[in-house]
Residue frames as a rotation matrix with the C-alpha (Angstrom) as fourth column:
UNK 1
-0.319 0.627 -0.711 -28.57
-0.948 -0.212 0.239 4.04
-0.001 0.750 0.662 25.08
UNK 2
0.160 0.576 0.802 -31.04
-0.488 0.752 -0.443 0.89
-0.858 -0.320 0.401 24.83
UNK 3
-0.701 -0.687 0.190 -31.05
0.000 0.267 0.964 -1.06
-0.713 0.675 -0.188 22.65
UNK 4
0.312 0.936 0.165 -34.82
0.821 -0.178 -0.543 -0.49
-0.479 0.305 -0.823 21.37
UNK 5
0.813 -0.063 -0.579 -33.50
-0.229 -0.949 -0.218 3.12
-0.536 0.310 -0.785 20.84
UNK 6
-0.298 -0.954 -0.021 -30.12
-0.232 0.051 0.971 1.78
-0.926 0.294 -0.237 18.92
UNK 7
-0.403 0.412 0.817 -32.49
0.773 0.631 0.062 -0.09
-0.490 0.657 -0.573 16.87
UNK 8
0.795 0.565 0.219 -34.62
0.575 -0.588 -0.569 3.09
-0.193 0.578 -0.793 15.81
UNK 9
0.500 -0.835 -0.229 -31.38
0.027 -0.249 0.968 4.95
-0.865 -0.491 -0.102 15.30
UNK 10
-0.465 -0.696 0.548 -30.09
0.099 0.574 0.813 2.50
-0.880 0.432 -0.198 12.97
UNK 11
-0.364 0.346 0.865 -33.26
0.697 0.717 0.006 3.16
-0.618 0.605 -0.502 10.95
UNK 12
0.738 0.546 -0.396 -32.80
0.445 -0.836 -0.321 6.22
-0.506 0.061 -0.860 10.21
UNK 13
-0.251 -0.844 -0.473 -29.46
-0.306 -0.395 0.866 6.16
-0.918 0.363 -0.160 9.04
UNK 14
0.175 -0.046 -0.984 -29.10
-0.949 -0.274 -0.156 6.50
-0.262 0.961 -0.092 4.76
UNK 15
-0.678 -0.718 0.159 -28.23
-0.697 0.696 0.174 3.31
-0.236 0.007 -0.972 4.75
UNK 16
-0.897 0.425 0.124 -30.76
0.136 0.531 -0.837 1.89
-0.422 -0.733 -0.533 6.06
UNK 17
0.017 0.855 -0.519 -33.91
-0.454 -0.456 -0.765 3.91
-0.891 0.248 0.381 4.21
UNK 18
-0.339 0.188 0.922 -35.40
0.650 0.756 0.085 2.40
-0.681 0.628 -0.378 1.14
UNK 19
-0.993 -0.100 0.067 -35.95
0.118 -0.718 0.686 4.32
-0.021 0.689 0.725 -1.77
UNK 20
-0.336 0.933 -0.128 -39.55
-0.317 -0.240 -0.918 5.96
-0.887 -0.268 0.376 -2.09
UNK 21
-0.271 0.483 0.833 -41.82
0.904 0.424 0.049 4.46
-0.330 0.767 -0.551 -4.64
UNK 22
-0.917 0.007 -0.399 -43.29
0.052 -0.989 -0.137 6.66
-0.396 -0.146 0.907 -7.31
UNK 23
0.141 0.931 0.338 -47.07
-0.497 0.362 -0.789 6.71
-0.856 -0.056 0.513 -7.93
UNK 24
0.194 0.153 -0.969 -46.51
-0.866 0.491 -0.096 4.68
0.462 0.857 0.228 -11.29
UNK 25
-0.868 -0.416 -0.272 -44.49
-0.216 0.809 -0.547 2.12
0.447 -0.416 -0.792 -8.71
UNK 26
-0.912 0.304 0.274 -46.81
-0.295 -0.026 -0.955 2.84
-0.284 -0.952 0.113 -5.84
UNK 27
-0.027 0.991 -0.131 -50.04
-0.954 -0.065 -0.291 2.11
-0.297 0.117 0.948 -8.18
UNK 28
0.259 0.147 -0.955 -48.91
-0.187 0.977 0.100 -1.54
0.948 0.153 0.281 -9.44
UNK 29
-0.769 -0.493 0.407 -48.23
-0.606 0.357 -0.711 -2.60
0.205 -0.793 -0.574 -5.79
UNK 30
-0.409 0.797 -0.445 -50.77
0.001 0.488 0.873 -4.97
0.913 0.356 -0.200 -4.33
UNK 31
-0.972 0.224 0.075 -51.52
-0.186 -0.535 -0.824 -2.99
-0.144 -0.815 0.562 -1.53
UNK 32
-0.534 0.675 -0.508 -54.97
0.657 -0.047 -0.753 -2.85
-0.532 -0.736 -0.419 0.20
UNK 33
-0.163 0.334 -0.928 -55.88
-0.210 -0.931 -0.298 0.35
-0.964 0.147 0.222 -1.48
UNK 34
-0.274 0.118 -0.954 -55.13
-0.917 -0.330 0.223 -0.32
-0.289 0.937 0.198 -5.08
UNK 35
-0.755 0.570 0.325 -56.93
0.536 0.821 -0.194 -4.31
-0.378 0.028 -0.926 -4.36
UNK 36
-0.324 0.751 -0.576 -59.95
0.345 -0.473 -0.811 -1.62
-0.881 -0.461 -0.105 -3.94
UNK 37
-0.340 -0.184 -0.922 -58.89
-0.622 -0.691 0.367 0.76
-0.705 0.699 0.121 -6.82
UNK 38
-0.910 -0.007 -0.415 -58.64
-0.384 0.396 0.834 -2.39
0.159 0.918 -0.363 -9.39
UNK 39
-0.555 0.831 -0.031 -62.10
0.679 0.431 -0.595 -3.83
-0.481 -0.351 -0.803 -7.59
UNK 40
0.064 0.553 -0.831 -64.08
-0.022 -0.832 -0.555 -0.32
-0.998 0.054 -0.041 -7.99
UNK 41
-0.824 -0.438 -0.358 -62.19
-0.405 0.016 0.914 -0.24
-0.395 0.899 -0.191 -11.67
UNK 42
-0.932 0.193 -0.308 -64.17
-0.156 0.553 0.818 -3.24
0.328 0.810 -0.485 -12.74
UNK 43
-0.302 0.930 -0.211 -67.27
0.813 0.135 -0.567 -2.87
-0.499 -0.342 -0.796 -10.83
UNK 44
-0.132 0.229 -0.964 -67.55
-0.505 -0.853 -0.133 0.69
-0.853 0.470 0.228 -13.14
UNK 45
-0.807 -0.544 -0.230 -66.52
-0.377 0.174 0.910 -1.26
-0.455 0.821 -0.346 -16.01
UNK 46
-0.761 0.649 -0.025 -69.44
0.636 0.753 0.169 -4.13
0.129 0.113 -0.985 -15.90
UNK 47
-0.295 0.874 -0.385 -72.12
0.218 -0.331 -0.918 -1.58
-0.930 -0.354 -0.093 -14.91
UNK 48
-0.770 0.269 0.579 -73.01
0.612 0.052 0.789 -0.86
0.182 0.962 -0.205 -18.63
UNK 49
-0.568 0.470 0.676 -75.24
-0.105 -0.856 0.507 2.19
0.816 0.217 0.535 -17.97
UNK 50
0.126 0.666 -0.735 -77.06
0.806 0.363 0.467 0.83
0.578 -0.652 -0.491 -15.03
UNK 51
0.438 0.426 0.792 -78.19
-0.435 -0.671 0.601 3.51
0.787 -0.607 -0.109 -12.03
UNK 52
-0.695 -0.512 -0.505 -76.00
0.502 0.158 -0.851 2.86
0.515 -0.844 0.147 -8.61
UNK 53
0.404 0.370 0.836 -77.50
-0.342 -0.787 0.514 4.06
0.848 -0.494 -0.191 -5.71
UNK 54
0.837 -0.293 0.461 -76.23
-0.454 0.099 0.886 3.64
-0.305 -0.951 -0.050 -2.04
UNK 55
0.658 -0.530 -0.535 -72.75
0.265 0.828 -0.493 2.62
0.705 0.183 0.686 -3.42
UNK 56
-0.222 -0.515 0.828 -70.76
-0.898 -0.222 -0.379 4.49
0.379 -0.828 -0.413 -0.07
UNK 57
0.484 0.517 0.706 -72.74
-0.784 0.615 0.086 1.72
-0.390 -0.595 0.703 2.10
UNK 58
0.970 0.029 -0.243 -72.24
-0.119 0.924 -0.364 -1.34
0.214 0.382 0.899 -0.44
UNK 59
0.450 -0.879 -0.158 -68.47
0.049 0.201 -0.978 -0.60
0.892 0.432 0.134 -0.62
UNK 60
-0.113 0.081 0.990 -68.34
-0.978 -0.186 -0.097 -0.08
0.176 -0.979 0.101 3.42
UNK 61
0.582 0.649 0.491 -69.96
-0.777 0.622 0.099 -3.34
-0.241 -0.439 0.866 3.59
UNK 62
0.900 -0.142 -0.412 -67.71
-0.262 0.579 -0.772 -5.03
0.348 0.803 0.484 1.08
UNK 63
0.047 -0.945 0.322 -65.10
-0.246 -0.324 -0.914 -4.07
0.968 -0.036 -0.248 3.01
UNK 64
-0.140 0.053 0.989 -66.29
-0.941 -0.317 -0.116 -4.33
0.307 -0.947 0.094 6.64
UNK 65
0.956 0.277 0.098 -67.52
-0.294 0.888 0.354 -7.92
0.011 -0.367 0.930 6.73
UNK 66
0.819 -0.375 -0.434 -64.27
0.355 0.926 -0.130 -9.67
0.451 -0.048 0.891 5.57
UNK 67
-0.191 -0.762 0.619 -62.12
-0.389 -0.520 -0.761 -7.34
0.901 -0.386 -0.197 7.65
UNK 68
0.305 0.258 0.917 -64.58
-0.913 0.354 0.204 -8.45
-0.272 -0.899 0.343 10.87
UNK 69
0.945 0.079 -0.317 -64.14
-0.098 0.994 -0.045 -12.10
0.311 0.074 0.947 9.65
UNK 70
0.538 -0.838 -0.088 -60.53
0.544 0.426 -0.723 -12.18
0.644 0.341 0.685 9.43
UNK 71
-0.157 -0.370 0.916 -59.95
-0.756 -0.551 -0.353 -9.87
0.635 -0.748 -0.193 12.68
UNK 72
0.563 0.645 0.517 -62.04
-0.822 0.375 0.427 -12.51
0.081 -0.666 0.742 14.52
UNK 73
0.814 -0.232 -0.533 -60.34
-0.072 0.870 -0.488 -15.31
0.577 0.436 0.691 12.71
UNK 74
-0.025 -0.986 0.165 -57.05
-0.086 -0.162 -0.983 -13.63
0.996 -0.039 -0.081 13.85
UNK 75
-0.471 0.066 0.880 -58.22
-0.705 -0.627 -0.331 -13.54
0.530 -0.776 0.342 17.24
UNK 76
-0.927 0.164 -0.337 -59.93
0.282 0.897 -0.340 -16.84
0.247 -0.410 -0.878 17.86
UNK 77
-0.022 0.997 0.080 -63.45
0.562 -0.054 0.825 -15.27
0.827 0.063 -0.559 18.08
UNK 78
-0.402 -0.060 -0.914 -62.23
0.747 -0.600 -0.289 -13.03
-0.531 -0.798 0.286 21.28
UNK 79
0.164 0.813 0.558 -64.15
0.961 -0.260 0.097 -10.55
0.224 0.521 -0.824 20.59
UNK 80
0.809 -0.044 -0.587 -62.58
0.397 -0.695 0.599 -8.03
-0.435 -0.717 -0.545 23.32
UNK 81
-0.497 -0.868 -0.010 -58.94
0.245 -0.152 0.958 -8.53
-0.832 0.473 0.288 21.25
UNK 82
-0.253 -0.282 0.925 -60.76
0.967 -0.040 0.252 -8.19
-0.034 0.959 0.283 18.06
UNK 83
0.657 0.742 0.137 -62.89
0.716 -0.670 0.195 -4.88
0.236 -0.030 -0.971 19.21
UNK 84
0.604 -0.759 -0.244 -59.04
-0.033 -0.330 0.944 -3.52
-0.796 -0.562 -0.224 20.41
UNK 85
-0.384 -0.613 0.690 -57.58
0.823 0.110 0.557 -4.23
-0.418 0.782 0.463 17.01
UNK 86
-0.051 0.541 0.839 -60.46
0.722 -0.560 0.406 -2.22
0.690 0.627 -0.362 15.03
UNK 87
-0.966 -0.109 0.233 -59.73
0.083 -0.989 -0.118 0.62
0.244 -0.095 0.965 17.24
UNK 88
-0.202 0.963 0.175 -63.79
-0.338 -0.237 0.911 0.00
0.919 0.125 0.374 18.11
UNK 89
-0.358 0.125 0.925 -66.17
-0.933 -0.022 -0.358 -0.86
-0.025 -0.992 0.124 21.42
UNK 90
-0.871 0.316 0.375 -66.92
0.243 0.943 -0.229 -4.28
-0.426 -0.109 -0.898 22.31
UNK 91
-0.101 0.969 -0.227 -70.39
0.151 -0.211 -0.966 -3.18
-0.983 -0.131 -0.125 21.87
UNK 92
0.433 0.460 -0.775 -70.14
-0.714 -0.350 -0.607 -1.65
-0.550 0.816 0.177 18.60
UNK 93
-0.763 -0.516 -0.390 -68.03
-0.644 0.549 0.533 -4.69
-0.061 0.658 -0.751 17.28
UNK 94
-0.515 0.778 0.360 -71.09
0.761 0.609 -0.225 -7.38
-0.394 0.158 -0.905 18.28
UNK 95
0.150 0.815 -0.559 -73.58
-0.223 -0.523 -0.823 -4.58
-0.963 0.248 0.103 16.37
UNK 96
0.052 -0.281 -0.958 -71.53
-0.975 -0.223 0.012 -4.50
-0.217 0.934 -0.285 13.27
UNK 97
-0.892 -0.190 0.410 -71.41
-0.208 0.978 0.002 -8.63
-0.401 -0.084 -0.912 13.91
UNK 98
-0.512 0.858 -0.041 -74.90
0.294 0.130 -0.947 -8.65
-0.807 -0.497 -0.319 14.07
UNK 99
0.259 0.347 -0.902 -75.65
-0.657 -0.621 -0.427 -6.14
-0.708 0.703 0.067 10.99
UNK 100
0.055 -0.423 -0.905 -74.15
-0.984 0.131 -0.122 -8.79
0.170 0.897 -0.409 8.71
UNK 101
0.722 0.675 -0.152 -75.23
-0.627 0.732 0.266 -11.91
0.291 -0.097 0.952 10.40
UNK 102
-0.105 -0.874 -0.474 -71.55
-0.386 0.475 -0.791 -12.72
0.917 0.099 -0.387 11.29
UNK 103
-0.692 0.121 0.712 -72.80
-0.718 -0.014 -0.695 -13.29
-0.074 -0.993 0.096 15.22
């Protein structure tokens, strides 16, 4: 047995597992999701009757720029590593650069 495979092994024993959170736990974390959740929260709050329209797009956007920034960042501007993180094509990473003026 490797040790790579001892190692997953080990993390499976009872010991070893961490207790699941439950959604009261799992909603005060400061996870990624519930950043969003409390964001969206107060962007309902402040609207005071106002009409929304295109808010899929806005909140895409809100989300997409400082993810590209901080992929790049993470990457030194390599565009090829950052287009391989996001799971996206070189090509479509310099579009989505472009679309938001980050290029």
């Amino acid at each position: 047995m490797t040790s790579a495979v001892r190692k997953f092994d080990s993390l499976d024993a009872p010991e070893q597992r961490k207790p699941e959170l439950t959604l009261a736990q799992a909603d005060s974390r400061d996870t990624l999701r519930n950043c969003v959740r409390r964001s969206l929260n107060d962007f309902f709050r402040n609207l005071d009757g106002e009409d929304v329209s295109e808010l899929y797009d806005t909140v895409l956007a809100e989300m997409e720029i400082p993810l590209l920034e901080k992929v790049l960042e993470y990457t030194r501007g390599n565009q090829t590593r950052a287009a391989e993180m996001l799971g996206l094509n070189r090509g479509t990473l310099r579009k989505k650069l472009k679309q938001y003026g980050l290029l």
